[in-house]
ZAMARGU-4260 file (C-alpha; in steps of 0.2 Angstrom, whole numbers, plus 5000, padded with zeros to 4 digits):
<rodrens>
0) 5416/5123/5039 | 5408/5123/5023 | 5422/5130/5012 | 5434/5117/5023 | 5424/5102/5016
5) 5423/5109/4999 | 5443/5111/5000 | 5443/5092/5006 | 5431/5087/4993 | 5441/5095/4978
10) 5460/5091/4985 | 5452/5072/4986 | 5444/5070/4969 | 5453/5082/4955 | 5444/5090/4944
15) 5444/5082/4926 | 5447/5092/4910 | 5438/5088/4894 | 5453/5083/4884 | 5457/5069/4899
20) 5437/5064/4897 | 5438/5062/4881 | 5455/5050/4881 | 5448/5039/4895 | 5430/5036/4887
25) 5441/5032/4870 | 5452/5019/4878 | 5438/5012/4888 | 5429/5008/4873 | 5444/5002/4862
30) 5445/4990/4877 | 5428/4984/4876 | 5429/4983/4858 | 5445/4973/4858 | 5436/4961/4875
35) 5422/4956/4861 | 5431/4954/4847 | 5443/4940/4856 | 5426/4932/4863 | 5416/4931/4844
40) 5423/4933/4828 | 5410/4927/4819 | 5398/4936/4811 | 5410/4950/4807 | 5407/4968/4815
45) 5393/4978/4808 | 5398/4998/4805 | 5388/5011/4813 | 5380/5017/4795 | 5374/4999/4794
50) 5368/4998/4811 | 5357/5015/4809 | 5351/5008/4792 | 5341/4993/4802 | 5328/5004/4810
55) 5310/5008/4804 | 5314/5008/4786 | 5320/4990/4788 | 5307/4984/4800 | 5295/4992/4788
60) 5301/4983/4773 | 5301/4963/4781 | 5282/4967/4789 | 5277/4970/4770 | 5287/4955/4764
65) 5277/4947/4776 | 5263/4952/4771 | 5264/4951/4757 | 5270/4932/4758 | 5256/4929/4766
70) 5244/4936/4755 | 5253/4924/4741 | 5252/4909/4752 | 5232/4910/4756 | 5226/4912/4737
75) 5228/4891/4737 | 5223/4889/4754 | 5208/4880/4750 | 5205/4881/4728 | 5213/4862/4727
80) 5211/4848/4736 | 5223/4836/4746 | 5236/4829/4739 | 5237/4809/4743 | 5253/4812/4755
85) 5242/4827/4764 | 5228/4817/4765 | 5239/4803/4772 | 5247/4815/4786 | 5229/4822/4789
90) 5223/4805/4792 | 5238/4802/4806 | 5234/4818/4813 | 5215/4812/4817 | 5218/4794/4822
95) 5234/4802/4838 | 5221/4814/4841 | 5205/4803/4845 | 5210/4784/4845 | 5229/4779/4842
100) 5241/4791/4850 | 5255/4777/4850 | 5250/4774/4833 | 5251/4754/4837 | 5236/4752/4823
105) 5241/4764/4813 | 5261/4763/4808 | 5270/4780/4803 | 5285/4783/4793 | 5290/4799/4797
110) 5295/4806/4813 | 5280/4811/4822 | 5282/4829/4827 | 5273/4838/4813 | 5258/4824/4815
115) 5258/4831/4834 | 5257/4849/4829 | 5243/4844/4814 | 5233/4836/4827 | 5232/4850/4841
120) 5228/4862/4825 | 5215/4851/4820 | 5206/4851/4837 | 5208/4870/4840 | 5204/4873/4822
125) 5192/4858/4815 | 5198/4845/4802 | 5199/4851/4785 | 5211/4852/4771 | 5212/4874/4774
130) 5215/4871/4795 | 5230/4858/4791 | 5238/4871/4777 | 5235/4886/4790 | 5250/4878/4800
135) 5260/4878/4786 | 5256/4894/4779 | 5263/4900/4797 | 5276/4890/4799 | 5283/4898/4781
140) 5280/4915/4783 | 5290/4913/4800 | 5303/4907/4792 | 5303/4923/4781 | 5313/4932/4797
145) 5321/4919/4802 | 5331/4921/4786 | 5332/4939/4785 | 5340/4939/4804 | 5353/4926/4796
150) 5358/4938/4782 | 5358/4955/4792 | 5367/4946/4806 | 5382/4940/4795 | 5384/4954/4782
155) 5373/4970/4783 | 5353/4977/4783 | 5353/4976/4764 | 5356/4960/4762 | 5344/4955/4776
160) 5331/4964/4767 | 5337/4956/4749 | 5337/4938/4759 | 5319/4942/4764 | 5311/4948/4747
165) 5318/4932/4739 | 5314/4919/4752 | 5294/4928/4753 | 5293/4927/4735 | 5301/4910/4731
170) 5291/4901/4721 | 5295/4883/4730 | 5291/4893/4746 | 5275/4902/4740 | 5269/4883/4729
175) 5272/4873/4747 | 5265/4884/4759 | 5246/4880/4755 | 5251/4860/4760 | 5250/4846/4772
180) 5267/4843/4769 | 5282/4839/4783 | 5295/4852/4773 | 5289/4868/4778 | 5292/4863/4797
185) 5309/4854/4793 | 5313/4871/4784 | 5309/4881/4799 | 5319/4872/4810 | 5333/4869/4798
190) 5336/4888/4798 | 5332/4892/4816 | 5349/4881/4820 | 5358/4890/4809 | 5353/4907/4815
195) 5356/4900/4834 | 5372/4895/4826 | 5378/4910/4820 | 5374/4919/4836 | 5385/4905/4845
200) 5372/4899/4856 | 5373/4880/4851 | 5361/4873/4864 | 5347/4881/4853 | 5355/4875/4837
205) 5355/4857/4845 | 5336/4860/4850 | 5332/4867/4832 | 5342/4853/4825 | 5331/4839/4834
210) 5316/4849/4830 | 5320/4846/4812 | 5325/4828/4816 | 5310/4824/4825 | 5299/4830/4809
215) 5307/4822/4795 | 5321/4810/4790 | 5329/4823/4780 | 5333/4836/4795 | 5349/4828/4796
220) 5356/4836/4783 | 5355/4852/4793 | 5369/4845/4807 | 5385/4845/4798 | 5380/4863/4790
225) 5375/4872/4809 | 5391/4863/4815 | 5402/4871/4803 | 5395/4888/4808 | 5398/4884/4827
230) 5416/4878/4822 | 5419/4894/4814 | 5413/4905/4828 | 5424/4896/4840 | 5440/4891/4833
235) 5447/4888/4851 | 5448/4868/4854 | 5440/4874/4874 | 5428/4882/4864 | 5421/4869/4852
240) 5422/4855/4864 | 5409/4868/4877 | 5399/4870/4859 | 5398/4852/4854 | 5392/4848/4874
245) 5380/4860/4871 | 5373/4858/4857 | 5372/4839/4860 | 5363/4844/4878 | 5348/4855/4865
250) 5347/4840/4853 | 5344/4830/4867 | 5329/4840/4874 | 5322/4836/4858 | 5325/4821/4854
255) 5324/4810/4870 | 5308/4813/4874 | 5301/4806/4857 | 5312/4792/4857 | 5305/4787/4873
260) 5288/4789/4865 | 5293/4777/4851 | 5300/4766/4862 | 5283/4762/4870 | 5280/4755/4853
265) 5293/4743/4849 | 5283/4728/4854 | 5269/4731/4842 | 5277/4742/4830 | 5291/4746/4821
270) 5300/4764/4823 | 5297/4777/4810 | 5314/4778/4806 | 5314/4758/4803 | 5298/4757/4794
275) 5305/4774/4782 | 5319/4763/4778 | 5308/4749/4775 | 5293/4758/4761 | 5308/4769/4752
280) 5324/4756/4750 | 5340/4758/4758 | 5349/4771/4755 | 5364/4763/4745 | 5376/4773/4731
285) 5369/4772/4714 | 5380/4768/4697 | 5388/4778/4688 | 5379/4777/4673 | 5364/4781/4684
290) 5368/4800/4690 | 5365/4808/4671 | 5348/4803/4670 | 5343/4811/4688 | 5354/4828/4685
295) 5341/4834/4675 | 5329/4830/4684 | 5336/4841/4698 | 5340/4855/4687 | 5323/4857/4683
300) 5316/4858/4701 | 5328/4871/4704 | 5323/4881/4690 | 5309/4884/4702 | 5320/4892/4715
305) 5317/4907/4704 | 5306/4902/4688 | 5313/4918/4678 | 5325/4916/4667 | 5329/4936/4669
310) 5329/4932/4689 | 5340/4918/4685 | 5354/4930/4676 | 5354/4943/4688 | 5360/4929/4700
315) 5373/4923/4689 | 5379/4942/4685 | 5379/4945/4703 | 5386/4931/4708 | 5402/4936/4696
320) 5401/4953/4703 | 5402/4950/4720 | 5417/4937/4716 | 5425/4951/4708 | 5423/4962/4722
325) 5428/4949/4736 | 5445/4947/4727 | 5448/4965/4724 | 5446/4967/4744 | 5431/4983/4741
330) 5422/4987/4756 | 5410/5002/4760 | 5419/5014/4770 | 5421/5011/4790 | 5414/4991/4785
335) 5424/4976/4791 | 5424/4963/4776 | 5434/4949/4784 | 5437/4933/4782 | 5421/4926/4794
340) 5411/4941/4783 | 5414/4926/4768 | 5411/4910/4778 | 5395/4909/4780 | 5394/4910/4760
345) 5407/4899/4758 | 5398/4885/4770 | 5380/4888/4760 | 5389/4884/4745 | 5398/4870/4750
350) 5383/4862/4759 | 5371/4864/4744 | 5383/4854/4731 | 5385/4840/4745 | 5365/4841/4746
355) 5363/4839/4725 | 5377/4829/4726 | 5369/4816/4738 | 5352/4819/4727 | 5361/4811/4713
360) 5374/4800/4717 | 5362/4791/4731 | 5344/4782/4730 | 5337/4798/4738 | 5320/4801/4728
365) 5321/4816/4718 | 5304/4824/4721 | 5299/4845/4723 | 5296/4844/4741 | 5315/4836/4745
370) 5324/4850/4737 | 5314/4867/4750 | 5330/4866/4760 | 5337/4874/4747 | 5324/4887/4745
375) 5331/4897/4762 | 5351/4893/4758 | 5346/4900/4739 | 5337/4916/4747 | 5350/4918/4759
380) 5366/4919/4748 | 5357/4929/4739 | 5357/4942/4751 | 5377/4940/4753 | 5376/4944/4731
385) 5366/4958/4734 | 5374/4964/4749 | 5393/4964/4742 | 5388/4973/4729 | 5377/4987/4735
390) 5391/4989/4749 | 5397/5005/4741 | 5381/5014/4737 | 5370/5027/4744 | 5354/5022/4753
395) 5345/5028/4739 | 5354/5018/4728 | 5351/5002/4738 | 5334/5005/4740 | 5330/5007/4721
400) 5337/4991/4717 | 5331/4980/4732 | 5312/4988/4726 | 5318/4983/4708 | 5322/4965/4715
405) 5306/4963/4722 | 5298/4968/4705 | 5307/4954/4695 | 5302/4943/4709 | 5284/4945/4710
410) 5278/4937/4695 | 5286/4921/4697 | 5278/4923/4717 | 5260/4925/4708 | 5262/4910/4696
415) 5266/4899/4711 | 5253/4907/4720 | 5240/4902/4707 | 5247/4885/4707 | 5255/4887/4690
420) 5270/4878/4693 | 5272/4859/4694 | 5278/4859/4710 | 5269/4858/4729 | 5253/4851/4733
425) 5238/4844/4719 | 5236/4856/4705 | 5219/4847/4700 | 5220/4831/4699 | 5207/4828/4713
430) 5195/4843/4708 | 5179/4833/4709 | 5182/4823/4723 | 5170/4834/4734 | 5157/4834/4722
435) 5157/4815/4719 | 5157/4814/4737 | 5144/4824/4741 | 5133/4817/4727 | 5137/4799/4736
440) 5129/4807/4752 | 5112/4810/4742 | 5107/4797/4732 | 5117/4780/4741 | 5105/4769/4753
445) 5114/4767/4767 | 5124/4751/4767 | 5129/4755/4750 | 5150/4750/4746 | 5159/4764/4735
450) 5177/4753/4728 | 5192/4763/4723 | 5209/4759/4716 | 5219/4772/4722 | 5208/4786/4733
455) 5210/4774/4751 | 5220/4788/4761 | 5206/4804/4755 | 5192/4793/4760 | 5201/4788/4778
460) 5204/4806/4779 | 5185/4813/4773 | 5178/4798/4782 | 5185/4800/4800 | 5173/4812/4809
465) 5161/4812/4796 | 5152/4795/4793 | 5144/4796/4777 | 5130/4781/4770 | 5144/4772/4761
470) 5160/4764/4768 | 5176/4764/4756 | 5185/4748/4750 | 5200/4747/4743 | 5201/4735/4726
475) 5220/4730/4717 | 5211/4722/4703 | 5197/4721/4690 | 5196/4703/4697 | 5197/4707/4715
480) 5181/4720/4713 | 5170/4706/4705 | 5174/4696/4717 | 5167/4706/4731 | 5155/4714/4723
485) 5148/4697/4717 | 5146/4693/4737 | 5135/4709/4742 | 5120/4705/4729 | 5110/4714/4742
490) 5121/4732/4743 | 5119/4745/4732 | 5137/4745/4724 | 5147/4759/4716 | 5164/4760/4708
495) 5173/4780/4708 | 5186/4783/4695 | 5197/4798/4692 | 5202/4801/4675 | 5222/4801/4677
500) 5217/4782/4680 | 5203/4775/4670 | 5196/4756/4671 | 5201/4745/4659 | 5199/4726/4658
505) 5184/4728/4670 | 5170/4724/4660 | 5176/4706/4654 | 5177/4700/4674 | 5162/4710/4677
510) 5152/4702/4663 | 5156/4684/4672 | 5148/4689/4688 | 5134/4693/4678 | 5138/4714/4681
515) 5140/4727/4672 | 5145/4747/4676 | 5133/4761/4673 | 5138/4777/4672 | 5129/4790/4686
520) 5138/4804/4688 | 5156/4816/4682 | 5163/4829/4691 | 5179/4835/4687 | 5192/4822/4686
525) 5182/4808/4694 | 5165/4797/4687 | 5156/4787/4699 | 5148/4771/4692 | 5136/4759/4697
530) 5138/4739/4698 | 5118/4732/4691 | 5115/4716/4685 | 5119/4714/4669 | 5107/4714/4657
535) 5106/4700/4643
</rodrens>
């Protein structure tokens, strides 16, 4: 019975030589191969070589990027104090959290997202200047994977890691991390919707790309770039009609629900979007013989994107290089370099001329913080350099000159890091204002009025949970502060003046009120005076 059943067994199901093994697991892949390279063509293939390249070595180099990004971005956490625009945020922040979450007192012109997130940090963390740039600091080094993904997804390992080590060590990433700012946010979601755009999965690039809407006015100039990327990784019109319904489905999740929010405002105050419009001018086409004087002024922000010159000619050279190489067609051995391998370049470079372009042909203001988008795009198609041309050689090679990268990096990283560049938040033009503060807090009666021509959004900000003996008023003029202090005879009465602003033409309007200014106290960049009577 037994040697029956094995009989049936064998005459039923043949037995397989290793050559026929071999041929049907060769077809079976070629027709899996061929399946996914009809569904997505872009990002182009990655070889097997690279593919073993992105194990522990790789994963070992982006956690000390990080790292190291991180220990850059904390060295400013708390050395300077709030710039007027982070102080302004901060102050937002605080009045959603306790007593204006519809901001019907309070009117904002920026999209209220990254005020939401500053608030909830506030009350997990406390309100202080080092909480509000703790969010920031994360939402930066974040970003440094995002970016590498982007890069190792479209080319190869290599130029993942080179996009990393440039994006961590950016001085314009590194200089606005410590902040209050919107941009680091808008940046993070900016390039989340490229990545989810590059994978083809445009419900998250349309949920990215409301994220970055929904925090700042400027996250609109991420939509036609994540679109291109989409178009290119589905040519097929079925396709990008699905993709467009998608993505438009993501942006919706996003965005509906804060528009619903603002709506609940419209009878009392105006949307941010509006009230934007309103404090920065339209935005309208400038002259012609307007756009020379701003080009320079955009050069020179992005001679931060590196601060080297060295840094800066290895870019260029590299940049020639890896032309050179992309018309002679060279490839490692067993890599696919195809078309869609160039797109993505192509795109970033195409998107950041419309961006400068739009900087200086339109009444956009040309200021540091509107030019970080660029910081990622810069980081990123400086992977695609770095990858072309260390496509041909050995592991060791690429290794030894990604270390030698990060070298010429670094000290650019640690300037920035130490606030020596013009660029991010205060670099010391409100040292002081704690001190002065603090003195107040000692030796003012209670009732006593401190006037101030330009401090109003510090003092809502250091004011807000913590009354102090003095109230803040605001004063335009030298005859607008004799004027009220000439009504409060009976309050002791200081003036605080930072030194980037002096007061001048005070003493003639003082001196009719029967006042005068006595010095009490300098720290830093600020004096406090004292209004006495005057004395004949």
């Amino acid at each position: 019975m037994d040697a029956l059943t094995s009989r049936g067994a064998s005459d039923s199901f043949p037995t397989l030589r290793k050559k026929d093994i071999d041929r049907i697991v060769h077809s079976t892949l070629q027709s899996t191969a061929a399946k996914h390279h009809a569904v997505s063509t872009f990002p182009a293939r990655i070889s097997l070589p690279a593919v073993l390249d992105t194990g522990s070595g790789y994963q070992r180099l982006l956690c000390i990027l990080i790292l190291v990004g991180f220990g850059l971005r904390l060295v400013m956490l708390d050395r300077f104090r709030f710039h007027q625009d982070e102080a302004l945020y901060s102050y937002w922040a605080l009045r959603f959290l306790h007593d204006d979450p519809l901001f019907l007192e309070q009117w904002i012109d920026k999209p209220p997202l990254f005020v939401w997130l500053l608030a909830y940090c506030f009350k997990a963390l406390g309100a202080s200047e080092a909480s509000a740039r703790l969010l920031n600091i994360g939402f930066s080094l974040l970003t440094i994977p995002v970016v590498a993904a982007v890069a190792r997804r479209a080319w190869t390992p290599a130029a993942g890691a080179i996009a990393a080590a440039t994006f961590a060590l950016n001085p314009f990433a590194v200089s606005f991390s410590p902040t209050a700012f919107t941009d680091p946010l808008l940046v993070l979601a900016g390039v989340c919707s490229l990545y989810a755009a590059l994978r083809s999965r445009p419900f998250w690039a349309g949920l990215c790309l409301g994220a970055a809407i929904m925090t700042k006015q400027q996250g609109v100039f991420f939509v036609p770039l994540a679109l291109a990327i989409l178009m290119a990784g589905n040519p097929k019109a079925r396709a990008l009609c699905t993709a467009g319904l998608r993505a438009a489905a993501g942006l919706a999740v996003t965005v509906l629900p804060v528009l619903y929010w603002d709506s609940l405002r419209w009878a009392v105050a105006p949307s941010p979007w509006d009230l934007g419009a309103r404090n920065y001018a339209v935005l309208e086409l400038l002259p012609l013989d307007q756009w020379p004087e701003r080009l320079p002024r955009i050069a020179g922000l992005l001679w931060y994107l590196t601060a080297s010159p060295v840094v800066w000619t290895v870019v260029i050279a590299t940049l020639i290089a890896a032309s050179v190489l992309r018309v002679l067609n060279v490839r490692p051995e067993g890599a696919s370099l195809s078309q869609p391998n160039t797109a993505l370049a192509v795109l970033l470079c195409g998107w950041i001329g419309l961006y400068l372009g739009a900087h200086a042909a339109f009444s956009l203001p040309v200021w540091d913080r509107y030019f970080l988008p660029l910081a990622p795009a810069f980081a990123i198609l400086c992977g695609w350099f770095g990858g072309r041309i260390l496509a041909p050689a050995s592991q060791l090679w690429r290794s030894a000159v990604i270390g030698l990268w990060i070298v010429l990096l670094l000290p650019g990283a640690v300037q920035a890091a130490r606030g020596g560049f013009p660029i991010g938040g205060d670099h010391g033009a409100y040292e002081g204002l704690r001190e002065t503060s603090a003195w107040l807090d000692r030796h003012s009666p209670e009732g006593a009025v401190l006037y101030h021509q330009s401090l109003g959004w510090h003092f809502q900000f250091y004011l807000f949970e913590n009354p102090r003996r003095y109230t803040a008023r605001w004063v335009a003029t030298p005859v607008a502060l004799a004027d009220d202090a000439a009504k409060r005879p009976y309050s002791a009465r200081f003036v605080i003046a930072p030194a980037w602003q002096p007061l001048r033409n005070f003493h003639p309007h003082l001196a009719s009120r029967e006042l005068e200014l006595v010095q009490r106290v300098r720290e830093g960049q600020f004096t406090i005076y004292e209004l006495v009577p005057r004395r004949r």
